[in-house]
N, C-alpha and C positions, 0 to 999 in steps of 0.2 A: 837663680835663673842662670842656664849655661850664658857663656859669655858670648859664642859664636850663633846664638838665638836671638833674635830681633823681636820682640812684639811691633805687630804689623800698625803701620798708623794708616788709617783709609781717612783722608780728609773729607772726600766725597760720600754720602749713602747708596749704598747698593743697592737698586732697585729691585733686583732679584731679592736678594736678602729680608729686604722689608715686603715683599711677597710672602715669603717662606714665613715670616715673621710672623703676618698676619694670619696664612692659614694654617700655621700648625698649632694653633690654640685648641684646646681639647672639644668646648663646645662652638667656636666660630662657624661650622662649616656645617652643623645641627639648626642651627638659631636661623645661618645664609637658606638652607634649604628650606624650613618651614616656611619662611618670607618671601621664599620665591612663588608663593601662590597669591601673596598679596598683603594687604594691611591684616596683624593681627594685635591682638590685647594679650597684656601682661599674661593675662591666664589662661589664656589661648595657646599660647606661647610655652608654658608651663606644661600642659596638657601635652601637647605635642612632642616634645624633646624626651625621651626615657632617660631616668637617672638622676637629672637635672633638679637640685634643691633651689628655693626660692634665693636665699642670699647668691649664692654662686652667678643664676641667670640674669640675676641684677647688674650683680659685677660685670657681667662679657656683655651684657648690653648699654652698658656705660660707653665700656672700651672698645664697643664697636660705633657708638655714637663718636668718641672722638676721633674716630679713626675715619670718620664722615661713610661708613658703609650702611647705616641705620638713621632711621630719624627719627624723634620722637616726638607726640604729640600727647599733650595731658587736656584733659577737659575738666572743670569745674564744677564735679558733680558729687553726690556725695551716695558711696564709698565715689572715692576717685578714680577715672577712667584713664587710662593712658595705653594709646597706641603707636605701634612698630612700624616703620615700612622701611623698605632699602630706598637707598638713594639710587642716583643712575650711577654711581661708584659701586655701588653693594651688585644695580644692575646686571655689571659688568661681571661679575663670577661667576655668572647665570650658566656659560657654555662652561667656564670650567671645572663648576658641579656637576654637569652633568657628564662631562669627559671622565671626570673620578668615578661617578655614580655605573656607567660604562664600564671602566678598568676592574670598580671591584664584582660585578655582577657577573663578568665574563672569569675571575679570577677566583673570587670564593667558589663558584658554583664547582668548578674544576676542582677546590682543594675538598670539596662534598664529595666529589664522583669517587676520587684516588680512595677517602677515606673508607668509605663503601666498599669498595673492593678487594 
């Protein structure tokens, strides 16, 4: 390492950062949008996301339960039922999916038109 480089020490967490953190996860912001219409089931949930293989959407909905943006509820049933919903934290991204969802529909449709022409 040059010697006149510092690796930065942030004692504090950057609130942005851990923002950024959260939604640049490949499916986070697939799994946020299905949920914004309400409680859904593992398979429900599966159904909806394109791409998305069973282990993978296991995994991001783990790690969105610890991250408190999901909650999960299992029932005692048999095969076993377990349901999704956001919290009022998951709530809370509710405007800034839909600001994204805004940005790319006014921005791909534009990269459609150019490519057309």
């Amino acid at each position: 390492m040059d010697k006149h480089l510092k690796p930065k020490i942030n004692p504090e967490p950057c609130p942005f950062q851990e923002a950024m953190d959260l939604l640049s996860g490949k499916w986070t912001m697939s799994i946020v949008n299905a949920l914004m219409s309400g409680t859904l089931r593992f398979t429900e949930l599966e159904r909806c996301i394109t791409g998305i293989n069973t282990r993978m959407l296991a995994r991001e909905l783990k790690a969105l339960e610890r991250k408190h943006i999901i909650t999960r509820k299992a029932y005692p049933t048999v095969p076993p039922t377990v349901e999704y919903t956001l919290t009022g934290k998951g709530e809370s991204l509710k405007p800034v999916l839909v600001e994204i969802q805004s940005w790319a529909m006014q921005n791909y449709t534009r990269s459609l038109t150019r490519e057309t022409t």
